[in-house]
PDB file of N, CA, C and O in Angstrom:
ATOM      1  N   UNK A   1       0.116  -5.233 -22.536  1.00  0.00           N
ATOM      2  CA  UNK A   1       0.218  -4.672 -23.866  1.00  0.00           C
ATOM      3  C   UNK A   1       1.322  -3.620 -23.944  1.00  0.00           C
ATOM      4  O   UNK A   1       2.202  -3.615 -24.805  1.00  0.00           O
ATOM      5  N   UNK A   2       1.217  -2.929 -23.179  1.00  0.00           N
ATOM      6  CA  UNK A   2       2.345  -1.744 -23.069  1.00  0.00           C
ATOM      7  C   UNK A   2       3.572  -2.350 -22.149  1.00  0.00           C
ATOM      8  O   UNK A   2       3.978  -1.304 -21.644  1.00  0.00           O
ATOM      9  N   UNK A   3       4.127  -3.040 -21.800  1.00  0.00           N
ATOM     10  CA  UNK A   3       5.410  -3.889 -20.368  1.00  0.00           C
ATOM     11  C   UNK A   3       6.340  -3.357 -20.793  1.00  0.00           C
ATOM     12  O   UNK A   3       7.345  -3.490 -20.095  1.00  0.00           O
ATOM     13  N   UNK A   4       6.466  -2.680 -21.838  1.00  0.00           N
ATOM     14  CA  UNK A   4       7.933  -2.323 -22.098  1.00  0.00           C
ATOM     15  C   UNK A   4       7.847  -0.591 -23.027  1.00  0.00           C
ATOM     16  O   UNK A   4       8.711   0.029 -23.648  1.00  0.00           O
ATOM     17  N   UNK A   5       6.742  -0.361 -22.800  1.00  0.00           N
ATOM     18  CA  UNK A   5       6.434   1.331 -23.153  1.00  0.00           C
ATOM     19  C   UNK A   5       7.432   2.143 -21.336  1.00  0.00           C
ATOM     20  O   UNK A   5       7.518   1.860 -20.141  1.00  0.00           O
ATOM     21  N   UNK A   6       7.915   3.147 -22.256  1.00  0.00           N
ATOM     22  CA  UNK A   6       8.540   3.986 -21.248  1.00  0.00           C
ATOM     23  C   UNK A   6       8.209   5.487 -21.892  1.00  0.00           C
ATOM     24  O   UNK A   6       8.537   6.074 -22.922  1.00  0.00           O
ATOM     25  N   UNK A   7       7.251   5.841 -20.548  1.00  0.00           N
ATOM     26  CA  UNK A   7       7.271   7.849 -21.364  1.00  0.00           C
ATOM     27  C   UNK A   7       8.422   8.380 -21.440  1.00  0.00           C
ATOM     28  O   UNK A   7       9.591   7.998 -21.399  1.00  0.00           O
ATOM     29  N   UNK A   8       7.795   9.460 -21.574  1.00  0.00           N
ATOM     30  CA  UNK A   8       8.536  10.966 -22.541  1.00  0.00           C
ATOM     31  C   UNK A   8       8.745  11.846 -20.730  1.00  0.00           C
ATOM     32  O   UNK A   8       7.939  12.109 -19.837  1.00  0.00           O
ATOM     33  N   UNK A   9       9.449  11.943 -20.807  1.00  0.00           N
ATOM     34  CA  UNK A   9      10.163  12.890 -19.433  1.00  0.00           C
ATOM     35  C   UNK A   9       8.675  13.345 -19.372  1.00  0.00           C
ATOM     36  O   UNK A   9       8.062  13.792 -20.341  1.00  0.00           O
ATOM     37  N   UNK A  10       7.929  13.105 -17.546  1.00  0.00           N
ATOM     38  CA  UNK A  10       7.214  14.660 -17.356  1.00  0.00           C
ATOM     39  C   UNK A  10       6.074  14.018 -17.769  1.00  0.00           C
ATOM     40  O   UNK A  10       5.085  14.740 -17.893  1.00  0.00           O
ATOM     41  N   UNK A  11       5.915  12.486 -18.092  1.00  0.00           N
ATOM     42  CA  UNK A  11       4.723  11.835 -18.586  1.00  0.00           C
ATOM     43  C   UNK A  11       4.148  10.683 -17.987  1.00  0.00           C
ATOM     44  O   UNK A  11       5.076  10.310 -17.269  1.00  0.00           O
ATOM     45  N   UNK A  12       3.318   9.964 -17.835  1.00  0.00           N
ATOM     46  CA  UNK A  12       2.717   8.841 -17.734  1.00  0.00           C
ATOM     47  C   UNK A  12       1.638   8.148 -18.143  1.00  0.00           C
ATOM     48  O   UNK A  12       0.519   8.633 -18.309  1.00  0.00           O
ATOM     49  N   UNK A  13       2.161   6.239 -18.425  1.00  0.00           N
ATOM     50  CA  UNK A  13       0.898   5.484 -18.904  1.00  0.00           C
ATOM     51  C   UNK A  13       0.168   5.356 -17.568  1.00  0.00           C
ATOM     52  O   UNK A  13       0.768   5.345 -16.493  1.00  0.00           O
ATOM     53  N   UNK A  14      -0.850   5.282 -17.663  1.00  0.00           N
ATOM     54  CA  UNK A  14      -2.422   5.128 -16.462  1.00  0.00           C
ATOM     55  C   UNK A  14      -3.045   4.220 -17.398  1.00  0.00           C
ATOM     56  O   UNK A  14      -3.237   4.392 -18.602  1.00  0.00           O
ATOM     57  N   UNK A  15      -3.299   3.346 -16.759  1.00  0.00           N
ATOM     58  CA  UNK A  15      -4.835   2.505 -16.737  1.00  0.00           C
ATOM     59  C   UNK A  15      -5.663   3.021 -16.218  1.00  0.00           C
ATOM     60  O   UNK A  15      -5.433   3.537 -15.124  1.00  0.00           O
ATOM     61  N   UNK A  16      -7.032   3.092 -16.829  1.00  0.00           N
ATOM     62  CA  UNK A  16      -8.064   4.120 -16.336  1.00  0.00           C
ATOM     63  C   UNK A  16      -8.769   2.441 -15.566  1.00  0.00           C
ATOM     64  O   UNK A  16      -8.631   1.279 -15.950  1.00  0.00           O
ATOM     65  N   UNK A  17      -9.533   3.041 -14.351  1.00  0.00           N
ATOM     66  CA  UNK A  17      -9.881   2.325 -13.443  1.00  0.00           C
ATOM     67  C   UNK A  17     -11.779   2.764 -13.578  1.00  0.00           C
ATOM     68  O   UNK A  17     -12.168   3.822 -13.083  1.00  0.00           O
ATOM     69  N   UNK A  18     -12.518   2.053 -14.106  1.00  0.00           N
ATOM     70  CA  UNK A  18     -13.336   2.485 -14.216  1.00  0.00           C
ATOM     71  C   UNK A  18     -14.399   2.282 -13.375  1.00  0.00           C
ATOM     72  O   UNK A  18     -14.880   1.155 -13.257  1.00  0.00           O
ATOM     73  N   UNK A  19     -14.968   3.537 -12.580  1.00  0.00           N
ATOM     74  CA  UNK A  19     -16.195   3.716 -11.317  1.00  0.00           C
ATOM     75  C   UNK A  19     -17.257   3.011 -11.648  1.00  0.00           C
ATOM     76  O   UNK A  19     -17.667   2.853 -12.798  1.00  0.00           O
ATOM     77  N   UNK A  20     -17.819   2.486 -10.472  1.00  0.00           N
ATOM     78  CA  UNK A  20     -19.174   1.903 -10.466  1.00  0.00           C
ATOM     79  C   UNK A  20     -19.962   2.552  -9.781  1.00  0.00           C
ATOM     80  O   UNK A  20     -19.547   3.580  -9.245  1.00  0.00           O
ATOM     81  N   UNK A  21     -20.944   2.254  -9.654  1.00  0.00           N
ATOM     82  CA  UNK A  21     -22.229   2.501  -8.892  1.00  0.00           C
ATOM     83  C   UNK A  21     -23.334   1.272  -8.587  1.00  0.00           C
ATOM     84  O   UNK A  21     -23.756   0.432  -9.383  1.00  0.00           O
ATOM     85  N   UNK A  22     -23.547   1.390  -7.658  1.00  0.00           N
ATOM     86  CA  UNK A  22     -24.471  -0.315  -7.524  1.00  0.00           C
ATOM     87  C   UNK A  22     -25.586   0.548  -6.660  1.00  0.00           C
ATOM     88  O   UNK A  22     -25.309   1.304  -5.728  1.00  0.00           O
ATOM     89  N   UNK A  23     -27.035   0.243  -7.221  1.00  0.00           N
ATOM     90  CA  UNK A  23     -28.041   0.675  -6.774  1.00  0.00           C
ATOM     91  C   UNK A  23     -28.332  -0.313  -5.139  1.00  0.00           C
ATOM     92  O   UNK A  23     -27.499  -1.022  -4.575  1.00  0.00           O
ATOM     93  N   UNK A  24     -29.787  -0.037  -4.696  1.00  0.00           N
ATOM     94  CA  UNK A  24     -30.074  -0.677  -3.538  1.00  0.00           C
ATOM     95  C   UNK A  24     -30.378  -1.788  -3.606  1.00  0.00           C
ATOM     96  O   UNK A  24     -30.502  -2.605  -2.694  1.00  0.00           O
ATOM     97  N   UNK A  25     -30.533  -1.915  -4.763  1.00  0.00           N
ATOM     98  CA  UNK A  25     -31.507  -3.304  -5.077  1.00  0.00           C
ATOM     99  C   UNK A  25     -29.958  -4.592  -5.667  1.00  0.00           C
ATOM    100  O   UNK A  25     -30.136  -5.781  -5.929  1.00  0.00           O
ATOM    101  N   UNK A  26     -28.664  -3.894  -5.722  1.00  0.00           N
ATOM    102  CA  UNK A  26     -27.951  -4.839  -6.387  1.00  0.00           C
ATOM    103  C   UNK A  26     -27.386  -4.447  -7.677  1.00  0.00           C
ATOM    104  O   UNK A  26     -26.196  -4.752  -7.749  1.00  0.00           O
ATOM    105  N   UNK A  27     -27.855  -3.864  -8.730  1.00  0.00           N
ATOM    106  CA  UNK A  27     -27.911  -3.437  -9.987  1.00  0.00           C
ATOM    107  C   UNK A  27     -26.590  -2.586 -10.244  1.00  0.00           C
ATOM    108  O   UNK A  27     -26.699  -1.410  -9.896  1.00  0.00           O
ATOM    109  N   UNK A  28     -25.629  -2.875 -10.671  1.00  0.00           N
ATOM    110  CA  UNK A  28     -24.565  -1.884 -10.923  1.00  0.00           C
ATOM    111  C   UNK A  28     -24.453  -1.707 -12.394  1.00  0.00           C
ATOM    112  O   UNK A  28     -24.518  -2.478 -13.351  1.00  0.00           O
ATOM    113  N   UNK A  29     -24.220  -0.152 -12.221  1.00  0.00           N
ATOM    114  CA  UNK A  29     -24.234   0.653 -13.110  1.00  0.00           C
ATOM    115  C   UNK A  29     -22.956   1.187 -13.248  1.00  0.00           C
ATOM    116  O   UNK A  29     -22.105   1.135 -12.361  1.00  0.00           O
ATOM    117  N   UNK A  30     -22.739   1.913 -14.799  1.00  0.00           N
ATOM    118  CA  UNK A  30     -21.449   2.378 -15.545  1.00  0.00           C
ATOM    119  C   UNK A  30     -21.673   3.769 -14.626  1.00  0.00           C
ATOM    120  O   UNK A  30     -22.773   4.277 -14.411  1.00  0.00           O
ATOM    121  N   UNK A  31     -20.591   4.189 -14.213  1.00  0.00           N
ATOM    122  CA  UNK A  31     -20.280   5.908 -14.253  1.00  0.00           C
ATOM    123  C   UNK A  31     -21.005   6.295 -14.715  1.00  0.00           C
ATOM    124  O   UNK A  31     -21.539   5.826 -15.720  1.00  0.00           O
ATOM    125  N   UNK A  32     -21.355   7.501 -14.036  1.00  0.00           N
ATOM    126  CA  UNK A  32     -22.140   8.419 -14.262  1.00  0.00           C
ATOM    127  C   UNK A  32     -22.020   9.482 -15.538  1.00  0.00           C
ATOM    128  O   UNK A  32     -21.220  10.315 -15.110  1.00  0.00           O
ATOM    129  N   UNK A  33     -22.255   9.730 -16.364  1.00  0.00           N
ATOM    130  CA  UNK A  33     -21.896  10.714 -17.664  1.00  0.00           C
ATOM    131  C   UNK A  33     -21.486  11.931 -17.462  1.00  0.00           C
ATOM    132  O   UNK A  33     -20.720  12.478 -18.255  1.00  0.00           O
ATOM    133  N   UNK A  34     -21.909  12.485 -16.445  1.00  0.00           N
ATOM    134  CA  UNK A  34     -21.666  13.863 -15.957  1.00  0.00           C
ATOM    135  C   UNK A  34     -20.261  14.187 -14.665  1.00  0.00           C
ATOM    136  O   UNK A  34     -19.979  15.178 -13.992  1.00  0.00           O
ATOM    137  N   UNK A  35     -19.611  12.712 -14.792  1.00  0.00           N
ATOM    138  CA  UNK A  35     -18.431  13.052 -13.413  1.00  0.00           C
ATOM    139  C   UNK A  35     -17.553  13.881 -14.512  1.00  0.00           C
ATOM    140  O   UNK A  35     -17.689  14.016 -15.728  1.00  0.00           O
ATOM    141  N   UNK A  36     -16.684  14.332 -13.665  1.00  0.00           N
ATOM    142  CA  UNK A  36     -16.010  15.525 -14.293  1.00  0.00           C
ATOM    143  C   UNK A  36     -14.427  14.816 -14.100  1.00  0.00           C
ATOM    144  O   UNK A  36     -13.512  15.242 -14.805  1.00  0.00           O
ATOM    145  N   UNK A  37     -14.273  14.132 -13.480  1.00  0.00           N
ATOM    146  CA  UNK A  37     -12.587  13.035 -13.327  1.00  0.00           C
ATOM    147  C   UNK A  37     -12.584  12.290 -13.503  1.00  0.00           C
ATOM    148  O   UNK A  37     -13.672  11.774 -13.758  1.00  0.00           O
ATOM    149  N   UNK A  38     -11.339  11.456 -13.549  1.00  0.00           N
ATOM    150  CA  UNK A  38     -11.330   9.931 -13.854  1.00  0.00           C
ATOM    151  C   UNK A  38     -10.248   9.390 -12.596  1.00  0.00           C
ATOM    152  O   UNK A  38      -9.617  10.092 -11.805  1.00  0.00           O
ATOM    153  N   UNK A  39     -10.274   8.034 -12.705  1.00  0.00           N
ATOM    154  CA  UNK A  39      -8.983   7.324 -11.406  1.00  0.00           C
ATOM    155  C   UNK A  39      -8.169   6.926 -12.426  1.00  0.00           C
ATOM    156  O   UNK A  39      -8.662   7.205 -13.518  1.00  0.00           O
ATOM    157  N   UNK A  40      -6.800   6.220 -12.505  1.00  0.00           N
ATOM    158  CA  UNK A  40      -6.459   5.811 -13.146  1.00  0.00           C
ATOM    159  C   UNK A  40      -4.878   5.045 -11.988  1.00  0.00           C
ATOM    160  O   UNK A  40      -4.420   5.684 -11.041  1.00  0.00           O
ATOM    161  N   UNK A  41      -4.499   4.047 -12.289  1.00  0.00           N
ATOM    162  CA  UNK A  41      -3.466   3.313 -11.679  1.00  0.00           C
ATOM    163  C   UNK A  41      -1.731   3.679 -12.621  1.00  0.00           C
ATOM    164  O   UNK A  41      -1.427   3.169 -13.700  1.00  0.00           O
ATOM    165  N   UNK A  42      -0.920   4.594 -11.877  1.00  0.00           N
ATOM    166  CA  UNK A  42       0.436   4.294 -12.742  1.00  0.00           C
ATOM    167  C   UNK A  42       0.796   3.416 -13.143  1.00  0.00           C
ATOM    168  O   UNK A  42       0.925   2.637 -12.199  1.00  0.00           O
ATOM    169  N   UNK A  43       1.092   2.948 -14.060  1.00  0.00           N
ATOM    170  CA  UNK A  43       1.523   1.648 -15.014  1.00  0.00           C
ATOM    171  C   UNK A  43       2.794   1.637 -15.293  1.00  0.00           C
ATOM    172  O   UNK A  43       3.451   0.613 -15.481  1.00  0.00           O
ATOM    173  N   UNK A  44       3.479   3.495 -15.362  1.00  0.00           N
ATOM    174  CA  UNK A  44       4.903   3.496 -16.244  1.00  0.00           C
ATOM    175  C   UNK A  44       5.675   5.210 -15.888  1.00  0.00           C
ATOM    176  O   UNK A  44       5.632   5.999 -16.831  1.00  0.00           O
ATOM    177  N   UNK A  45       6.003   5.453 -15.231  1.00  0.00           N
ATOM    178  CA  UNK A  45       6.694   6.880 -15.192  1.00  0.00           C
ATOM    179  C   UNK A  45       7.753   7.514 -15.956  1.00  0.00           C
ATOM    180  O   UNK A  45       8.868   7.245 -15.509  1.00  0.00           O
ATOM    181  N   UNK A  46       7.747   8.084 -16.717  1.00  0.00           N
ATOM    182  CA  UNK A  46       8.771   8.944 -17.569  1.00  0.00           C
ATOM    183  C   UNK A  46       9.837  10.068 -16.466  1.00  0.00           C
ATOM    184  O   UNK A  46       9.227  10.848 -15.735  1.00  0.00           O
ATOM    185  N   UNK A  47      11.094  10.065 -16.437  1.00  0.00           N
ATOM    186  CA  UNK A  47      11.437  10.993 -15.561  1.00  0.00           C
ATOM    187  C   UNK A  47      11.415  12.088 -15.183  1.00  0.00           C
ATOM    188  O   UNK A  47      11.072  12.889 -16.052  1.00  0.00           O
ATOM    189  N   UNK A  48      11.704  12.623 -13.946  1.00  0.00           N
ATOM    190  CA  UNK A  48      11.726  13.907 -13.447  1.00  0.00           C
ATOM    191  C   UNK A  48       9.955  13.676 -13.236  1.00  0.00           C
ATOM    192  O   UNK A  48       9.321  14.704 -13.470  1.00  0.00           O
ATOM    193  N   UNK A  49       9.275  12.692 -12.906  1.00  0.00           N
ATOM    194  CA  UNK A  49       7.691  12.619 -12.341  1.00  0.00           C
ATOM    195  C   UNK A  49       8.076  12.956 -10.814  1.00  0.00           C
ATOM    196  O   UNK A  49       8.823  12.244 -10.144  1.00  0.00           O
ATOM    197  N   UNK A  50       7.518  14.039 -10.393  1.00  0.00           N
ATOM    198  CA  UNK A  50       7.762  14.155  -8.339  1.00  0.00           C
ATOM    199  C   UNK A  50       6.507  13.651  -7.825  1.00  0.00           C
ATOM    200  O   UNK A  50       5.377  13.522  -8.296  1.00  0.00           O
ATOM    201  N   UNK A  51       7.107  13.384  -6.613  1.00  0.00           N
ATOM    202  CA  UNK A  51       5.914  12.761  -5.629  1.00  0.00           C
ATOM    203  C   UNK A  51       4.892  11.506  -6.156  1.00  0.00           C
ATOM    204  O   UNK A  51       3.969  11.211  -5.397  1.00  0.00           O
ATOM    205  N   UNK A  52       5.022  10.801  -7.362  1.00  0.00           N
ATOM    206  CA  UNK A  52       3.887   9.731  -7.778  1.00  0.00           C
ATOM    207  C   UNK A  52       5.110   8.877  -7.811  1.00  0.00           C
ATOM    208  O   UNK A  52       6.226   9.372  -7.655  1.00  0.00           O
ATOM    209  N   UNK A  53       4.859   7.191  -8.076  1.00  0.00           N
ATOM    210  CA  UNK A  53       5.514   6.224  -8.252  1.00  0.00           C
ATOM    211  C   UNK A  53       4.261   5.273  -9.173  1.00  0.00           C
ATOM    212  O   UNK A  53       3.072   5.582  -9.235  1.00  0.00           O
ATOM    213  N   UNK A  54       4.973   3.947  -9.900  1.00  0.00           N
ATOM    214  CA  UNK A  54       4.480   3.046 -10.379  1.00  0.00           C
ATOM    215  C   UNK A  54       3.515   2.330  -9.478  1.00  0.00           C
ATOM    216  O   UNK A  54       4.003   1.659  -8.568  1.00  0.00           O
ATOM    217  N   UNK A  55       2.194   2.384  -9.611  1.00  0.00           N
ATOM    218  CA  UNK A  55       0.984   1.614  -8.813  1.00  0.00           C
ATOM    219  C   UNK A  55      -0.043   2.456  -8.181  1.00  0.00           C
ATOM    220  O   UNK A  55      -1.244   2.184  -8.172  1.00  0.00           O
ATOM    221  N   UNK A  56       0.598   3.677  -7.559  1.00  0.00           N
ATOM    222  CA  UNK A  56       0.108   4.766  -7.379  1.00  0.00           C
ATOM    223  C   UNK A  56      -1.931   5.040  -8.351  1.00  0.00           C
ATOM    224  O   UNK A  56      -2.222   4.567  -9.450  1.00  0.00           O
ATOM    225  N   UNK A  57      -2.463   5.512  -7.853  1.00  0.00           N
ATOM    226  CA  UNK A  57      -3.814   6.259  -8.332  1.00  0.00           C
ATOM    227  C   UNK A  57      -4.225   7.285  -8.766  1.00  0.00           C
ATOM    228  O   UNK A  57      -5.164   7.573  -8.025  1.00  0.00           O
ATOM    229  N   UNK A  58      -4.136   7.937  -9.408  1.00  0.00           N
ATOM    230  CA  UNK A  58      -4.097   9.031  -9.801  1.00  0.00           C
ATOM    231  C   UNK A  58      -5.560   9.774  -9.876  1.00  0.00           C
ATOM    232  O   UNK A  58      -6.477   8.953  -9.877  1.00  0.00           O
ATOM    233  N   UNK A  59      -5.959  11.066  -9.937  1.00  0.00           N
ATOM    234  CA  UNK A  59      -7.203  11.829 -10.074  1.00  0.00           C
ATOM    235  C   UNK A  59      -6.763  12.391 -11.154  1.00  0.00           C
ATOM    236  O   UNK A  59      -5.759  13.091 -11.029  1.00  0.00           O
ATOM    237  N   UNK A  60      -7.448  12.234 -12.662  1.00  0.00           N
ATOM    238  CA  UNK A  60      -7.144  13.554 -13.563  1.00  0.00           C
ATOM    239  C   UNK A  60      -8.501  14.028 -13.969  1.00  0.00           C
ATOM    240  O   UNK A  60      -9.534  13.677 -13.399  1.00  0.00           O
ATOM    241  N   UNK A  61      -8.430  15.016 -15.198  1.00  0.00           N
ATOM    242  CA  UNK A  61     -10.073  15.454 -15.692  1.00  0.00           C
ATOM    243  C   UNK A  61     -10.122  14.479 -16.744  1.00  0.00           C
ATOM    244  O   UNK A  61      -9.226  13.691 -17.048  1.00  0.00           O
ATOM    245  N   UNK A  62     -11.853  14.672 -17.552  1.00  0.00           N
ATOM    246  CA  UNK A  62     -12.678  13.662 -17.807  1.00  0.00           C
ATOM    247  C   UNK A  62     -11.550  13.853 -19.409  1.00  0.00           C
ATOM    248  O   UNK A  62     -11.126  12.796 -19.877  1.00  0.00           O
ATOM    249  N   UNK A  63     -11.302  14.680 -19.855  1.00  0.00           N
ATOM    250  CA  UNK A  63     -10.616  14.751 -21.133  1.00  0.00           C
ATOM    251  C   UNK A  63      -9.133  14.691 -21.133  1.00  0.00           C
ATOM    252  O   UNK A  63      -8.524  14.638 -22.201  1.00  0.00           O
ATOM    253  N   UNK A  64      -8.405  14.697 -19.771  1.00  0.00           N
ATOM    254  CA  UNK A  64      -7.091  14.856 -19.732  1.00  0.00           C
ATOM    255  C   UNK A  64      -6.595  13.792 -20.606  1.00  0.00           C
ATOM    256  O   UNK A  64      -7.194  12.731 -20.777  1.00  0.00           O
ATOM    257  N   UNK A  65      -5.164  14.196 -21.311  1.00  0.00           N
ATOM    258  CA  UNK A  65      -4.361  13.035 -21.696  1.00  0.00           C
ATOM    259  C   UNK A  65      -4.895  12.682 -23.199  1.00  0.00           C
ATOM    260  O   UNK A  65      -6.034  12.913 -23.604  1.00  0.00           O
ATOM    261  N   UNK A  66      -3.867  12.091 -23.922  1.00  0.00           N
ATOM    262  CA  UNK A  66      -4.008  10.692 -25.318  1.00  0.00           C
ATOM    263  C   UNK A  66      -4.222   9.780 -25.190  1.00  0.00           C
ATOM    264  O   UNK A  66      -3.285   9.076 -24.815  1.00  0.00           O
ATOM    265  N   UNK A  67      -5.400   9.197 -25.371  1.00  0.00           N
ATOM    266  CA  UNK A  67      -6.396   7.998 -25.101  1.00  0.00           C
ATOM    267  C   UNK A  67      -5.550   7.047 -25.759  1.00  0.00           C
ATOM    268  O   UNK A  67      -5.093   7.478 -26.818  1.00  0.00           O
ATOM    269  N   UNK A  68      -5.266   6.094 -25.508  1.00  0.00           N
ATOM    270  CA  UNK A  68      -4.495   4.675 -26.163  1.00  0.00           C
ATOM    271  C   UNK A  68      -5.652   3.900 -26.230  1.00  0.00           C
ATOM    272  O   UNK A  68      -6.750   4.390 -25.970  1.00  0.00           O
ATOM    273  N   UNK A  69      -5.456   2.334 -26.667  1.00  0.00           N
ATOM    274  CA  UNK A  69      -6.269   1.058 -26.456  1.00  0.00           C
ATOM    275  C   UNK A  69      -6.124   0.819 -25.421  1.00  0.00           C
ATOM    276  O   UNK A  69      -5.268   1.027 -24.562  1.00  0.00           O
ATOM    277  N   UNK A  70      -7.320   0.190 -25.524  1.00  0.00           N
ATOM    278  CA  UNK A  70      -7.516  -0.909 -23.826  1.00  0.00           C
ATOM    279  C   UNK A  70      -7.478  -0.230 -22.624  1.00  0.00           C
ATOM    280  O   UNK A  70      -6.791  -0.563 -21.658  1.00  0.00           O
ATOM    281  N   UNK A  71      -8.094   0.565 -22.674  1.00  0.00           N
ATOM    282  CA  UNK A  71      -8.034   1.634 -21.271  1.00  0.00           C
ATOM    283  C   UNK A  71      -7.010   2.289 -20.950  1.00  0.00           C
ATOM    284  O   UNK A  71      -6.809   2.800 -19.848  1.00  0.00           O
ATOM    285  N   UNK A  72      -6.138   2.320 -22.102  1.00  0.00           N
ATOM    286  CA  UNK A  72      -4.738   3.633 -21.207  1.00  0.00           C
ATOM    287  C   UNK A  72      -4.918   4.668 -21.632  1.00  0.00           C
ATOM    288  O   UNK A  72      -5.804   4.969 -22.431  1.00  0.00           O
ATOM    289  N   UNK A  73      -4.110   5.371 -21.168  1.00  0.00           N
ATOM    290  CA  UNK A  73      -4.033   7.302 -21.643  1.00  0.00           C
ATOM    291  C   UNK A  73      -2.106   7.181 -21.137  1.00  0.00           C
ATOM    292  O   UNK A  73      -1.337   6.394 -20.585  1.00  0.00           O
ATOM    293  N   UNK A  74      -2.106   8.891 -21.944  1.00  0.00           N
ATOM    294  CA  UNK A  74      -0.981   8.989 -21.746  1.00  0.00           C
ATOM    295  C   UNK A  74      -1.348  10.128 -21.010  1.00  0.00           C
ATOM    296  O   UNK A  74      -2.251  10.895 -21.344  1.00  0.00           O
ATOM    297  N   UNK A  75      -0.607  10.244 -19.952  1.00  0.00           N
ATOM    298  CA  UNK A  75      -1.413  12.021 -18.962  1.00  0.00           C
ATOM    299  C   UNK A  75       0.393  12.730 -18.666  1.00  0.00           C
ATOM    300  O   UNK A  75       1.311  12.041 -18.222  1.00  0.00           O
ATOM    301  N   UNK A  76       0.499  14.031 -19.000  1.00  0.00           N
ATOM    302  CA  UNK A  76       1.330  14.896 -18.822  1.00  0.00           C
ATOM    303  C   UNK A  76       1.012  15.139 -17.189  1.00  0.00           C
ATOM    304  O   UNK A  76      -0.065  15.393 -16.649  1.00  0.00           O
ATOM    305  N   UNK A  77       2.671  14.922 -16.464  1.00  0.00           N
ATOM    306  CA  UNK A  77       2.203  15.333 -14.959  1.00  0.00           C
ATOM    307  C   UNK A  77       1.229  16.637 -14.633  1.00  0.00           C
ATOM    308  O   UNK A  77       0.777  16.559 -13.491  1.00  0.00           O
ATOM    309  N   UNK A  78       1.019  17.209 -14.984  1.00  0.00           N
ATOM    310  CA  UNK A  78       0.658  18.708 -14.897  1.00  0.00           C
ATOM    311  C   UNK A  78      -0.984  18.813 -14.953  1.00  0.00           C
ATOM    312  O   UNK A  78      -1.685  19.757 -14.588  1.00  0.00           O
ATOM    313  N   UNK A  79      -1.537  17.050 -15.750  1.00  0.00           N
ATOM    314  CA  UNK A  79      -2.751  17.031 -16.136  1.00  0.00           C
ATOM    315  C   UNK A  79      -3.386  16.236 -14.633  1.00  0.00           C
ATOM    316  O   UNK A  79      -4.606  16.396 -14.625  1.00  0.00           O
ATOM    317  N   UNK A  80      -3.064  15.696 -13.786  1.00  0.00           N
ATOM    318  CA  UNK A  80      -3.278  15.212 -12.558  1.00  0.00           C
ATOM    319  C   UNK A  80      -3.521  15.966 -11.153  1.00  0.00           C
ATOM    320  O   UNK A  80      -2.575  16.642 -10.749  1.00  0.00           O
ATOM    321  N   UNK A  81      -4.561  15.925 -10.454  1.00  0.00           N
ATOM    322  CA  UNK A  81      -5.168  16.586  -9.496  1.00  0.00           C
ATOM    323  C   UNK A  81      -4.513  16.096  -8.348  1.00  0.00           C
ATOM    324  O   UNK A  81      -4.177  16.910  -7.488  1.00  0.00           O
ATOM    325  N   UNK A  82      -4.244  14.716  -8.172  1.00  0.00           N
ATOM    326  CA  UNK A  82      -3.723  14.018  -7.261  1.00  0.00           C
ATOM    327  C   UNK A  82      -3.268  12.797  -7.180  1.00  0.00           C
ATOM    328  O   UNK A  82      -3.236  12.150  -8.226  1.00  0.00           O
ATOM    329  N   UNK A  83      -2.892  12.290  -6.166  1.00  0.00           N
ATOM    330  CA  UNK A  83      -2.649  10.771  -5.951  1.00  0.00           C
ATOM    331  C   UNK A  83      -3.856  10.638  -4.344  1.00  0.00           C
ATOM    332  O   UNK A  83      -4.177  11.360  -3.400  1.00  0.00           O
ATOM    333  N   UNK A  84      -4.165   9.254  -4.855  1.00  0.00           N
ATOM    334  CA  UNK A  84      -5.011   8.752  -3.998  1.00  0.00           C
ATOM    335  C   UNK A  84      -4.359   7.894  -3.125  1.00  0.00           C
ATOM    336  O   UNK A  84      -4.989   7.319  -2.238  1.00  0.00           O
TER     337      UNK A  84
END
């Protein structure tokens, strides 16, 4: 949907990667309501991004970023905890 979106210097599209949980019995469950981060996969880097690349994983918070469709956000480098 986005193949040809390019950020804003200092920005990036993420696909949010969304956590599971699978009980003992088999049963998987949505994320938990109360995690406080999200994962998300680089999709698109805007320049002057240091240390991340396209494919990369990212850690941000549960509100970071402009929510797009279909699971993207737009996250300002600054809003990211890490790369995984």
């Amino acid at each position: 949907m986005f193949e040809n979106f390019k950020p804003s210097v200092k920005k990036m599209l993420v696909k949010i990667v969304e956590s599971e949980m699978t009980t003992e019995s088999g049963i998987i469950l949505a994320a938990d309501s109360d995690e406080t981060f999200r994962r998300g996969c680089i999709m698109a880097l805007g320049r002057d991004c240091e240390d991340k690349k396209v494919g990369d994983t990212v850690i941000f918070g549960k509100f970071a970023g402009l929510p797009l469709l279909h699971g993207y956000v737009i996250l300002d480098e600054k809003e990211t905890y890490g790369v995984e």
